[in-house]
N, C-alpha and C positions, 0 to 999 in steps of 0.2 A: 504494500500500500504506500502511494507517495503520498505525502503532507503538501500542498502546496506552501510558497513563501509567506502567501499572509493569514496562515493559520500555526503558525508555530513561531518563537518567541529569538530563534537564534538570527542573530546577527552577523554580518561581518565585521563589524566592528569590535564585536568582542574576540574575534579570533585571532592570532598570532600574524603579523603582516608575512614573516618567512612562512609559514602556512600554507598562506594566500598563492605567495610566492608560486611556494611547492606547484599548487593544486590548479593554477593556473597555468606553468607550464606545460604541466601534462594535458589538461585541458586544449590548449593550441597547437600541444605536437598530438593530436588523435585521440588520445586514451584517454579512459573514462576515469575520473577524480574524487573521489569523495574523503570530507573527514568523516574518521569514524571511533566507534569506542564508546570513551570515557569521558573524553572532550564534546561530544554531542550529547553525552547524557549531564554533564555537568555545565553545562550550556544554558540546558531547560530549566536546569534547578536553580539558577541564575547563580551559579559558583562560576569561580576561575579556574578553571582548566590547567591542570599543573603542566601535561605534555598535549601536544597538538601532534595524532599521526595521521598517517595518510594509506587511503588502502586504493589500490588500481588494476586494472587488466594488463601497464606494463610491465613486462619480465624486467627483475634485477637489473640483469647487464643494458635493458634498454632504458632506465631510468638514470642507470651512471652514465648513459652516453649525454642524457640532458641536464645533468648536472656536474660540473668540473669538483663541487665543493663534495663529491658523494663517495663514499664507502660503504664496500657490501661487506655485510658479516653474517655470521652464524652457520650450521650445519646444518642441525635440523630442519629449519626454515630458512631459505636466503633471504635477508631482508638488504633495503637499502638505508643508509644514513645521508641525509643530509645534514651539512651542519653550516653554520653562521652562526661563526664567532662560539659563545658557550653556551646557543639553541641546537638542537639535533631533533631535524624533523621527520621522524623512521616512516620508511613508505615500506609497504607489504603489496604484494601480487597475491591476486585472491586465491585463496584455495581450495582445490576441487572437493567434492564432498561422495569419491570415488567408494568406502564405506564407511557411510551414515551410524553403523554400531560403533565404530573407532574414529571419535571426531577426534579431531586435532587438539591441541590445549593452546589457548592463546598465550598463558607465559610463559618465561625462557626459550625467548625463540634460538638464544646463542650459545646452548649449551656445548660448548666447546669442550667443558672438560667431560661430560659424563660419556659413562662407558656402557658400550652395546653389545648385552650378551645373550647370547642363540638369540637372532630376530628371527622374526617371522616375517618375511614377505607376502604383501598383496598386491603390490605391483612394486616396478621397477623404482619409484620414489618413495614409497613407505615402507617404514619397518616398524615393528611392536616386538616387546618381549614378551616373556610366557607369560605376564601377570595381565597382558591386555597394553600396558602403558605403551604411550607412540615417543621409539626413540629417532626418528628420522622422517621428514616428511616435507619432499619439493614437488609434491602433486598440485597446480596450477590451475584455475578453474573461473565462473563466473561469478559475480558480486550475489546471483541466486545463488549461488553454491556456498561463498564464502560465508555468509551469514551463519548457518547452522554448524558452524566451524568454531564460532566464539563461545563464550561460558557463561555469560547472564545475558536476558532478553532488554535487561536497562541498559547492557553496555552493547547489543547489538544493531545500536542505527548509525545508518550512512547519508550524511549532511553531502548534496548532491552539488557541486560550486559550479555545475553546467544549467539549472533551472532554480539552484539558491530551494531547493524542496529536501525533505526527510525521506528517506525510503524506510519504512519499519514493515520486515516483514516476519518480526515473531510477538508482537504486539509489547513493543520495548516502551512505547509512550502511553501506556496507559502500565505497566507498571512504576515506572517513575511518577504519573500523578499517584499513584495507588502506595510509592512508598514503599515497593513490594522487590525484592530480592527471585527471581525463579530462575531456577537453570533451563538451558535449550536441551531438550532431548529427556531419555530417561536419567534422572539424577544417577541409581546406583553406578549405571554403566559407564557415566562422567568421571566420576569420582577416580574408578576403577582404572581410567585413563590416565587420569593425573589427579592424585591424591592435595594436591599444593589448593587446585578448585575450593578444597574446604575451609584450609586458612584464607581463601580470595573470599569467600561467600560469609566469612567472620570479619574480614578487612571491611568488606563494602558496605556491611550492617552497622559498624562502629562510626567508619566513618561518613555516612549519608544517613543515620538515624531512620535505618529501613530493619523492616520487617523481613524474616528470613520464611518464603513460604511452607506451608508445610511439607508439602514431595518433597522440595530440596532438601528439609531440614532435616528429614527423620531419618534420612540414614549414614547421619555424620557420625554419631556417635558410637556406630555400629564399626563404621570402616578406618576411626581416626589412627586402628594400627597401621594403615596403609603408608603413616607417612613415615613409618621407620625406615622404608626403602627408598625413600626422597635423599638424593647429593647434600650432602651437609652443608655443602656451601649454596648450593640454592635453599635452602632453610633458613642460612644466613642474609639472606638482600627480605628472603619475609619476613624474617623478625624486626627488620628496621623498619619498613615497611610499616609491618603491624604496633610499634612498640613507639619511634620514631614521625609519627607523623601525625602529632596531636590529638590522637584520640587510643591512645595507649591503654589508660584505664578502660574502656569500654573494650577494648578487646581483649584483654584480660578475662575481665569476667565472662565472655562470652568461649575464652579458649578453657575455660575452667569448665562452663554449662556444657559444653559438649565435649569434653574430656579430651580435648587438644594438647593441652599444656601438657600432660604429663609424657608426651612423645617426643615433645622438644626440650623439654626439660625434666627429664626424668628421677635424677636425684633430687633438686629443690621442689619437684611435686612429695617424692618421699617424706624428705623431711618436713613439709608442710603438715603432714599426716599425724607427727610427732610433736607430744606437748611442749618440749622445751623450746622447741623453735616455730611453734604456733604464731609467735608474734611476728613474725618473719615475712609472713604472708601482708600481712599491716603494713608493715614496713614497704613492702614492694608497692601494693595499692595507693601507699601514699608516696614515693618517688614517681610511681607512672604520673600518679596526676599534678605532679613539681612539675615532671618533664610537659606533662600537654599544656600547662599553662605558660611553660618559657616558648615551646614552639607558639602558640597564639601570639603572645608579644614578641613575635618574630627574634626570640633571642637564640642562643647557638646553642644545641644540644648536640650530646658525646655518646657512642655506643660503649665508649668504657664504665662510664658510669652505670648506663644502662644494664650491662652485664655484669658488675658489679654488686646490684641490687639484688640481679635475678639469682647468682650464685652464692651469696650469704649465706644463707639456714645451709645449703649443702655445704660451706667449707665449715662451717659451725661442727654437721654432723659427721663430720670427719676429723674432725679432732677429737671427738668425742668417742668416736671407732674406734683411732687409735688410743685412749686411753691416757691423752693429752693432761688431762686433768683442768680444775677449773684457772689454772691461770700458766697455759703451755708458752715457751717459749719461743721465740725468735724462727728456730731454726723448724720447729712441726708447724708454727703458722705458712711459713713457707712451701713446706710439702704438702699441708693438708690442699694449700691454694694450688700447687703441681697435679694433685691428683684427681682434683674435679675439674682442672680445666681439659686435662689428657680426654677422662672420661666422655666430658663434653662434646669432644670436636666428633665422634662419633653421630652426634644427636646434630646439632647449628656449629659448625666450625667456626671458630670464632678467629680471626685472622690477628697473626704476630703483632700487628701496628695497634690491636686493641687489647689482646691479651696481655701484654707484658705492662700497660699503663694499668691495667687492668687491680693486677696483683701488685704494684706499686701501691694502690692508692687501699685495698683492705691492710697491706704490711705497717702503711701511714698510723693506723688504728691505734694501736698501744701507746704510741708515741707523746698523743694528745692527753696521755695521764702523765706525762714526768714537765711541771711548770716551773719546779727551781731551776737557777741557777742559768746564767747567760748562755752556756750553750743550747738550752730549750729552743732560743729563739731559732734558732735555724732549720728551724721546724717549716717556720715561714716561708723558709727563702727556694721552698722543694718548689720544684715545676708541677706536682701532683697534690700540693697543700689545696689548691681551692676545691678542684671536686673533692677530698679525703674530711676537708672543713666541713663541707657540702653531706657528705656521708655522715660526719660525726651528727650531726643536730638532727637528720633522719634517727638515726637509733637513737636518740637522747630524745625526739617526738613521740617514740612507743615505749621511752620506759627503761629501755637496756643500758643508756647511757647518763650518766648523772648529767640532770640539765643546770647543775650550778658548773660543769666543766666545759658545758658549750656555752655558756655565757661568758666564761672566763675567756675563752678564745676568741669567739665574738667581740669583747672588750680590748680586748690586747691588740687586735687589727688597728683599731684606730688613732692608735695611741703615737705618740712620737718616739724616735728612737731611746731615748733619755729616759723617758717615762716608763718604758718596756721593762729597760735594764732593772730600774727600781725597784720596778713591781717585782721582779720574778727573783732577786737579791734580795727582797724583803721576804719570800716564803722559805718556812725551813726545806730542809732537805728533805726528801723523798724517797718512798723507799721502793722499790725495781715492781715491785708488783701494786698494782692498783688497776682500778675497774675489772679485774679479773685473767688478764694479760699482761703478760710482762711484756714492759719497754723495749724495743729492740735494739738490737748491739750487741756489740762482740760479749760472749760470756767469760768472766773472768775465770781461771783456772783458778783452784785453789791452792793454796801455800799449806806446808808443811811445817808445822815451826820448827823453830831452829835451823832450819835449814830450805835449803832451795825446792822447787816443783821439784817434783819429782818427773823426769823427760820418759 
């Protein structure tokens, strides 16, 4: 069904000019143009459109011949990039809908790293492995065809830049007025394709305050094992995604309703289980909703932090494993943090440039208990003091952390060099263990009296 132009609400002017660009060159060299997606559904909802793509009848190689500025990537799918400057506006060639049981998945079109074992061919461009999932697919087709090839019928229209009309042909604009989340096709057998669908159909409810219908809904909870065989590292672009993009807290709770969370996060779902680190869960709840309220005021958020939060109660219950006792030092907080990130990377691999800020800033922790004495201050001068600061007043919000010692740090910020030295020259000395961790630093060997360590 096409919408004509003055029955529907999108403009050009709210669209991207390199967009435009795009969708018009293809337009004047032959081929048919349209935006489509996320950007047409976020159009109607009178949002801004974070990406602007483009879908067409030209093949890859014939889209880079009309653009100088264009790169083709991926395997699975060839797609094309354009790019202007730090806009990248991906154009896709429609995809055929050769079998309708095994529709395509519309994310990670670039999966470059994942591996292909025993496919199954159905023709000379697709493959699936034994479990159903499609790991390769450059089968080519009409914009009828492409459409049943996407994963929600909101994210399925095509904004037409040859008559400025909608084409909705799975009734995508009456669930967007409706509010309403529905997958194309039969849900189990979606899923079954690409398991990732379920965290997409938790992302898109959190963030557009949609209803998840019920076909779709009811058999999340059944198949959320399915994403233990999801690339760890595509697990990772959806946790930022999910966690990262202002509406973190609601998808939380909604990865918890349908028992997601515990596949991505398998040990901090455990220990949540567990009374001692009951609060833990609080804890997270209230950093997600720190993090959605700095993304609103467009402030900068860190997936260290983020991971951070989510791994707490697990490095907690590993010291606890190991038999750490209630105030372990230096060298098992260390290991305990080595052995749930190892664990981890099996589940969301969490990438070197995040991990190792990562475990800097829970090592930070004890630290913030030893206030005598001039060398404290250089506690301040860490590169990982603000978010570790940031961290300290989190557990001191639920209780775990004395809130007379994030006030002290709090106050200490502001103060002048002069006035620092005083303050922390006027408290007595202290002794290695407080708040239940010991301070970290070299451990002294003990002496022998009368005479030397013994080597």
């Amino acid at each position: 069904m096409a919408i004509p132009r003055p029955e529907h609400s999108v403009s050009r002017r709210s669209i991207s000019p390199n967009a435009l660009k795009v969708l018009y060159r293809l337009k004047d060299a032959g081929y048919q143009a349209f935006l489509v997606g996320g950007a047409v559904r976020d159009l109607l909802l009178g949002l801004t459109p974070k990406d602007f793509d483009v879908a067409t009848n030209a093949l890859p190689e014939e889209v880079r011949r009309l653009f100088r500025n264009c790169r083709l990537i991926g395997r699975r799918f060839r797609l094309a990039h354009v790019h202007f400057g730090s806009e990248i506006i991906e154009v896709a060639t429609f995809r055929a809908a050769s079998a309708p049981e095994r529709e395509d998945a519309e994310s990670d079109p670039d999966a470059e790293g994942e591996e292909i074992r025993e496919p199954v061919e159905d023709s000379e461009h697709r493959a699936f492995d034994t479990r159903g999932r499609i790991l390769r697919d450059n089968s080519y087709g009409t914009v009828e065809e492409d459409v049943w090839r996407r994963d929600f019928a909101a994210n399925s229209l095509y904004y037409n830049i040859d008559d400025l009309s909608i084409w909705d042909f799975a009734d995508g604009v009456a669930d967007i007025n409706a509010r309403r989340l529905k997958l194309i096709g039969d849900p189990e057998t979606r899923y079954r394709e690409d398991p990732v669908r379920m965290l997409r159909a938790v992302r898109f409810a959190a963030k557009l305050d949609f209803t998840i219908e019920p076909d779709t809904e009811q058999p999340i909870s059944r198949l959320a094992h399915l994403l233990d065989g999801v690339p760890p590292a595509r697990l990772f672009d959806e946790c930022l995604k999910l966690f990262l993009s202002g509406f973190g807290a609601k998808s939380f709770a909604l990865l918890q309703k349908y028992g997601l969370f515990e596949h991505l996060f398998p040990q901090t779902a455990a220990a949540f289980a567990l009374p001692p680190y009951a609060y833990a869960r609080e804890m997270l709840e209230r950093g997600l909703a720190n993090t959605d309220a700095r993304v609103l005021a467009d402030k900068p958020v860190t997936p260290t932090f983020l991971f951070a939060i989510l791994l707490w109660s697990a490095v907690l219950r590993e010291l606890n494993e190991r038999e750490a006792g209630p105030a372990p030092d230096f060298a098992q907080l260390m290991q305990a943090c080595d052995a749930v990130l190892k664990a981890q990377q099996s589940r969301v691999a969490i990438p070197r440039r995040f991990a190792v800020p990562m475990r800097e800033l829970l090592m930070l922790q004890p630290r913030f208990n030893r206030r005598s004495g001039v060398k404290s201050l250089s506690l301040l001068q860490h590169p990982r003091f603000r978010a570790a600061y940031d961290f300290l007043l989190l557990r001191s919000e639920v209780g775990v952390a004395d809130p007379e010692l994030a006030a002290w740090w709090t106050q200490v910020q502001t103060l002048p060099q002069e006035e620092r030295v005083a303050l922390v020259q006027a408290r007595p000395p202290e002794p290695e263990v407080a708040g239940g961790t010991v301070a970290p630093g070299r451990r002294r060997r003990r002496r022998r009296r009368g005479g030397a360590a013994r080597s």
